[in-house]
C-alpha positions in Angstrom: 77.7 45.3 -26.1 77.5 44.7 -29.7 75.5 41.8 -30.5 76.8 40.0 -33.8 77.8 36.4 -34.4 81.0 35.2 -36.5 80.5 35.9 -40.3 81.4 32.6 -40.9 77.9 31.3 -39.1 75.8 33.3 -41.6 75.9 31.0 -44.7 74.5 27.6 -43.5 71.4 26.7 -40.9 71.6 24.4 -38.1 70.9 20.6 -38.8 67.6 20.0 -40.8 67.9 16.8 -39.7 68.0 16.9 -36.3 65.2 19.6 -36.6 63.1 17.1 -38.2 63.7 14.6 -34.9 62.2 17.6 -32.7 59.3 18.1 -35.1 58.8 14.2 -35.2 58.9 14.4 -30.9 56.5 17.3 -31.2 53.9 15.4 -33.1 54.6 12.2 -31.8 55.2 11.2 -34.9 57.2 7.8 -36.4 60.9 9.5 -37.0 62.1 8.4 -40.5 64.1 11.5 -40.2 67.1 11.1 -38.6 69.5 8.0 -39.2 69.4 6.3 -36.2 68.1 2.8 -35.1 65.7 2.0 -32.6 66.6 -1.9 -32.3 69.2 -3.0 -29.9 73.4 -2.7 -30.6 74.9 -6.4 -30.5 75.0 -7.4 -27.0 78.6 -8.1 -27.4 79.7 -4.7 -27.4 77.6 -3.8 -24.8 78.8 -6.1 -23.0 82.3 -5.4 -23.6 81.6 -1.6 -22.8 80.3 -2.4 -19.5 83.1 -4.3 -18.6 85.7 -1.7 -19.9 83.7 0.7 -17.4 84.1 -1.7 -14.6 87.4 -2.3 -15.3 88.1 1.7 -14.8 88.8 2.5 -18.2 87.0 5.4 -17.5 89.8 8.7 -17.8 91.2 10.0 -21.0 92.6 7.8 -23.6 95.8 8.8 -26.2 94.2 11.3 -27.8 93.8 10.0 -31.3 93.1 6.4 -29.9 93.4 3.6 -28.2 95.9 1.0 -28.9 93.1 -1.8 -28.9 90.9 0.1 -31.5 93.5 1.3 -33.7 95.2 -2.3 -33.9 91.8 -3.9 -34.4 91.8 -1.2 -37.7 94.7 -2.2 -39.1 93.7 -6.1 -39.1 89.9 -5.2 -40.7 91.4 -2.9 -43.5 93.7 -5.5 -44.4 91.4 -8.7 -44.0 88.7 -6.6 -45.9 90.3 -4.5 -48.4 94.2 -5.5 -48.7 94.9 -1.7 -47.9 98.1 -2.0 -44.9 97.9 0.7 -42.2 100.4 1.8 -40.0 98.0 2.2 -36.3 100.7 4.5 -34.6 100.9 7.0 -37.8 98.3 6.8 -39.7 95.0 6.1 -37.6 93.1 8.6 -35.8 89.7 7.7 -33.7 87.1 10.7 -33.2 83.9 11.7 -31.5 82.2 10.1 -34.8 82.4 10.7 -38.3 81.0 14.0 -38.1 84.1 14.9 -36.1 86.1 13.2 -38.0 85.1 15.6 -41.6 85.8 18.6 -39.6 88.9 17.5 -38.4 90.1 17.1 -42.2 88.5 19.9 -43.4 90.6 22.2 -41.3 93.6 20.4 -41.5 94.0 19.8 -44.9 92.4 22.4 -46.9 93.4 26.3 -47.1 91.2 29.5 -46.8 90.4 30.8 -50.3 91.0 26.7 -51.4 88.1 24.7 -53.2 86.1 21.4 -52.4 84.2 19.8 -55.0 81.2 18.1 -52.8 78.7 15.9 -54.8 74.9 16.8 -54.7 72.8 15.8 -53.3 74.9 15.8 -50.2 74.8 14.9 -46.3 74.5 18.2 -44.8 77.6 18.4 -43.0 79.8 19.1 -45.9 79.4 22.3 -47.4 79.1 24.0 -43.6 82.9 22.3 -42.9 84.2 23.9 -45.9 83.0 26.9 -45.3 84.2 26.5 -41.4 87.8 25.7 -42.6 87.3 29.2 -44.7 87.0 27.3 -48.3 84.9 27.8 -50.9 82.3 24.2 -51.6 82.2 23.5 -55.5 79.0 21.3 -56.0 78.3 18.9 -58.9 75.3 17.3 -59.0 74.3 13.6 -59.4 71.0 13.8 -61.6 68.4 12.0 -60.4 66.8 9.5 -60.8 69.9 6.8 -61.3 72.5 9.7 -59.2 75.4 8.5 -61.4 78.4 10.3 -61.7 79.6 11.9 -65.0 83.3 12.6 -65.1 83.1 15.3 -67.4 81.3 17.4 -65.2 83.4 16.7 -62.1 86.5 17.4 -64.4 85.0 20.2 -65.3 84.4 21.7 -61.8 88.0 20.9 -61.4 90.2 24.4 -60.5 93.7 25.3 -59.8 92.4 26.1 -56.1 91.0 22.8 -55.9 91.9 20.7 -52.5 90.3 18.2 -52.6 87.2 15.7 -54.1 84.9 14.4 -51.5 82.9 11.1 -52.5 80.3 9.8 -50.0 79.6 6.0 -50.8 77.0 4.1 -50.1 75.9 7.1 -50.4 73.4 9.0 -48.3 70.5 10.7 -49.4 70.8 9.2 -53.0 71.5 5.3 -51.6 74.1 5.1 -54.4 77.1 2.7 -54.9 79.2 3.9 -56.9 80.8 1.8 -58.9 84.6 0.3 -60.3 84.3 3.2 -63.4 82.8 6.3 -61.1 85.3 5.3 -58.7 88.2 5.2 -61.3 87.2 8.1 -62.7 87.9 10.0 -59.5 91.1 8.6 -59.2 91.9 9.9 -62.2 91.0 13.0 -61.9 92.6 13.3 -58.6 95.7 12.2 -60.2 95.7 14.3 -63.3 95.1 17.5 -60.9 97.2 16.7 -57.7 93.7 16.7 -55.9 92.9 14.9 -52.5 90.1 12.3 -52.2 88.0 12.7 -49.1 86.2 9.4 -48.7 83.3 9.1 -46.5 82.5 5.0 -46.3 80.7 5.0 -42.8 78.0 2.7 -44.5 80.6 0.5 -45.7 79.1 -2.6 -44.4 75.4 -1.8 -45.7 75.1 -2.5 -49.4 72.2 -4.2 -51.3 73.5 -4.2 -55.0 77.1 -3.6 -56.2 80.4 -3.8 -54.0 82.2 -1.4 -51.7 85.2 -0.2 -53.3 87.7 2.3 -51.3 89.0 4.7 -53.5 92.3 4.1 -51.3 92.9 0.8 -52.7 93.2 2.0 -56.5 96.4 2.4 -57.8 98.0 5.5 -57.4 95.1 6.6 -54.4 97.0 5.6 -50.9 99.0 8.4 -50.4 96.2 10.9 -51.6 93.0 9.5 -50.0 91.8 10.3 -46.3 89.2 7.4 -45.4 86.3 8.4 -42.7 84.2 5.8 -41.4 83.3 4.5 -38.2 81.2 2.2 -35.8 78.1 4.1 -35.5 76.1 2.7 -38.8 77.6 -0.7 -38.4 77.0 -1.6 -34.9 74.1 0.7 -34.7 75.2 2.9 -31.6 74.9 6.1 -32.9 75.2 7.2 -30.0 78.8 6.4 -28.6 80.4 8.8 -31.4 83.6 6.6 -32.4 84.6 7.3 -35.3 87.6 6.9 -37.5 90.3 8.3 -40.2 92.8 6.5 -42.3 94.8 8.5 -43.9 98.9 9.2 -44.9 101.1 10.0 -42.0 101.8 13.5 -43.0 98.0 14.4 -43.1 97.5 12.0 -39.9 99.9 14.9 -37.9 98.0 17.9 -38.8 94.6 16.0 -37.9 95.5 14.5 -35.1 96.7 18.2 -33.5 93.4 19.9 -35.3 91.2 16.7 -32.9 93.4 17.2 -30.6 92.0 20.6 -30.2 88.4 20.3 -31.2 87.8 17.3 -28.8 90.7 15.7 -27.0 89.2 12.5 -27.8 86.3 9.7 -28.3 85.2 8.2 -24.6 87.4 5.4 -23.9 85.6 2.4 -23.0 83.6 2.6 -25.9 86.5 2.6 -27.9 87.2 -0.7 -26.2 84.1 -1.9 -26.9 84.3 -0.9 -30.6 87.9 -2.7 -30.7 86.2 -5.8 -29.6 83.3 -6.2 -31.9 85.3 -5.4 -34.8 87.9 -8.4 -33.9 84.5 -10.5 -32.7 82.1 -10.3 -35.1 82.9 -11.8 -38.7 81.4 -11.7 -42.0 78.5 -13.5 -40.9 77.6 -10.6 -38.5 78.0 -8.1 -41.7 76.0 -10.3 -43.9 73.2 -10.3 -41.4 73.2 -6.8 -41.1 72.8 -6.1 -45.0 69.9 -8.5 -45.1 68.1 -7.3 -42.2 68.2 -3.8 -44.1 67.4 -5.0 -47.2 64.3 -6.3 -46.0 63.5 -3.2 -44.6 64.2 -1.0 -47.4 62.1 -3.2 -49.5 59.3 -2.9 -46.9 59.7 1.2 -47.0 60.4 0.9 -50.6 56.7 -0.8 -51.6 54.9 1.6 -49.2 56.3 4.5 -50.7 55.1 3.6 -54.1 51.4 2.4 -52.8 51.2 5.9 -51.1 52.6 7.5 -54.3 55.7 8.6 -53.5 58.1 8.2 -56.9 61.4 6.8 -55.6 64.1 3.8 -56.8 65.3 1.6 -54.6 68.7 2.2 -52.8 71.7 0.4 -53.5 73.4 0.5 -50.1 73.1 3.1 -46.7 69.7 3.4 -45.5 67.7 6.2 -46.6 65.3 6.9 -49.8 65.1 9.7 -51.5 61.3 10.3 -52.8 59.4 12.7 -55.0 55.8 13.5 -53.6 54.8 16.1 -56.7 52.6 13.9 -57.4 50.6 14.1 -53.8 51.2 17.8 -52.7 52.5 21.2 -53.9 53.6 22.2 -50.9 57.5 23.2 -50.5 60.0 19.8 -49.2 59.7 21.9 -45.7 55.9 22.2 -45.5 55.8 18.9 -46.7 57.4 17.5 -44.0 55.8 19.6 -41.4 52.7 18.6 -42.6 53.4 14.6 -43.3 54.4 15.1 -39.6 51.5 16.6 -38.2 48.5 14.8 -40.4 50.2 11.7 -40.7 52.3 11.1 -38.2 55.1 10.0 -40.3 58.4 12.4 -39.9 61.2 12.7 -43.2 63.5 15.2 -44.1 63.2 18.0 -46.4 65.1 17.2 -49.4 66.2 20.9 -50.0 68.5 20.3 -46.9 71.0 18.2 -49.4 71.0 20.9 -52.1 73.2 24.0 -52.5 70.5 25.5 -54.1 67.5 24.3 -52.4 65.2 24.9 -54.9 66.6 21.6 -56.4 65.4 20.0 -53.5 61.8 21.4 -53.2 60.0 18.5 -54.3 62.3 15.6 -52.1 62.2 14.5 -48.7 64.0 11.9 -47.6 63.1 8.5 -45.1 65.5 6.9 -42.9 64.4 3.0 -42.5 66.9 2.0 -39.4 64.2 1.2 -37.7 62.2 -2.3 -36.9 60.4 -4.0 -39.5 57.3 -3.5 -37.3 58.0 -0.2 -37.3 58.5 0.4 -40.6 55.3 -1.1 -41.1 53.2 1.4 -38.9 54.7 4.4 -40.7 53.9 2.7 -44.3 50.5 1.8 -43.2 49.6 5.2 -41.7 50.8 6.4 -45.5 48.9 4.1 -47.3 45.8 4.6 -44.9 46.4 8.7 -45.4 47.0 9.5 -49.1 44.8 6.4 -50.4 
């Protein structure tokens, strides 16, 4: 037997991230790696899961979503951002966001096409280009302020070009971007006949500036695919629902490429999605952003008193910090090391670079943990590199 893998497979790594969580299980060591909270998901939608369950909504469920969830969409996109939606044509719920890129990666983008992806970048992106058999165009966000400069994303800007994709809040960088970054892709995307690719699953989590959907600008609707989902905002990473907006004729060729890929997200946590998105109100989403923003400010501080250089975040959970300035080891090293010695666990930062020598000097920290948590790692910082 000849042994050989697909072609296709030989260009990107498995998740860094992930890796990281093993390495951080390994050592026993706090994970600041991977993005997921260890605090409790609002008992209302736990609640509501286990009474879907018991209520036998246990067997497959129309495959790009249930009624419940999908209606309960089109009243928050209205309510919160005056877009309408049509829920039986242009709604489609997936096994999380993650799902949800690759769905629209292969069903709206061409071999041989392009896909400008903004660096630094969640890992995901570059890997689903290259799955759908396009080419990933990267234009970087200089660090440390990670704003966007229009001349260089028009100038990345190709007759094979497909589409933009634009993660905000952002993750690594924690950027917002704001009303003129935001118009600036519109333009471009209209001046080109370009598609927007809009991840927002951090919506909800902003410190300083305002969430603005590149949907709602004029001109964007019909040319803007919106992926977000429940997992950031109700903090159950874990039940993979996640979710696309997007015009009716891309919603067809998605809905048969998820069709495909997954059949569809488990059904009575789709339920339980449904209901915390028509039970909890703005008070819930303001609590959320507060409880995060005092724990970026309590990762934030102990990063600096360690010696870490970083900025503060405007939104999403994650800081991206330079540690030149306590080690000249690699990003991966790094990490290993910080793992091992300190028992503290981030993410090499060359894992959101195309070129990862960019990255060398980054490592990134998740803080969706507990304060008290938080605390530990930052002490065990402090207590290691004072």
């Amino acid at each position: 037997m000849i042994q050989r893998t697909a072609v296709r497979t030989h260009t990107f790594t498995e998740s860094v991230i992930r890796d990281m969580t093993r390495v951080a299980r390994r050592y026993d060591a706090i994970n600041l790696s991977q993005g997921f909270p260890d605090f409790s998901a609002p008992q209302l939608l736990k609640d509501a899961a286990c009474r879907a369950i018991q209520d036998n909504v246990n067997q497959y469920a129309i495959t790009w979503g249930t009624p419940g969830i999908r209606q309960a969409l089109v009243r928050k996109y209205a309510e919160w951002y005056g877009i309408e939606v049509d829920g039986d044509r242009e709604i489609t719920v997936t096994c999380g966001a993650t799902e949800a890129m690759a769905a629209v990666m292969l069903a709206a983008v061409d071999p041989g096409e392009e896909v400008i992806v903004f660096e630094p970048f969640y890992e995901n992106y570059g890997p689903d280009a290259i799955l759908s058999a396009a080419a990933p165009v990267f234009v970087p966000l200089d660090p440390p302020d990670f704003r966007l400069d229009p001349d260089r994303l028009r100038s990345a800007v190709t007759e094979r070009t497909r589409a933009i994709v634009i993660n905000t809040p952002n993750n690594p960088s924690g950027r917002v971007f704001d009303h003129d970054e935001m118009n600036a892709v519109a333009e471009i995307c209209l001046e080109h006949d370009v598609l927007a690719i809009t991840d927002e699953i951090y919506e909800h989590i902003i410190y300083e500036g305002e969430h603005i959907p590149l949907a709602g600008l004029p001109g964007m609707r019909d040319r803007t695919i919106i992926i977000s989902g429940l997992s950031k905002t109700f903090s159950v990473t874990g039940w993979r629902v996640g979710t696309i907006v997007a015009p009716p004729y891309l919603t067809a060729a998605i809905r048969k490429v998820h069709d495909f890929l997954t059949v569809g997200a488990p059904a009575p946590l789709q339920e339980a999605c449904a209901a915390g998105i028509d039970t909890l109100g703005r008070d819930y989403y303001d609590a959320i952003a507060r409880d995060y923003l005092e724990r970026r400010d309590i990762l934030y501080a102990g990063l600096r008193d360690a010696g870490f250089r970083c900025n503060p975040p405007e939104g999403a959970y994650y800081i991206m910090a330079d540690f030149s300035g306590l080690s000249s080891l690699d990003d991966t090293a790094f990490s290993h090391y910080l793992a091992r010695e300190c028992g503290v666990a981030p993410v090499p930062g060359s894992s959101f670079y195309n070129s990862a020598e960019d990255g060398r000097k980054l490592v990134r920290f998740a803080f969706c943990k507990q304060a008290g948590t938080l605390e530990r790692a930052v002490a065990r910082m402090r207590d290691f590199f004072g």
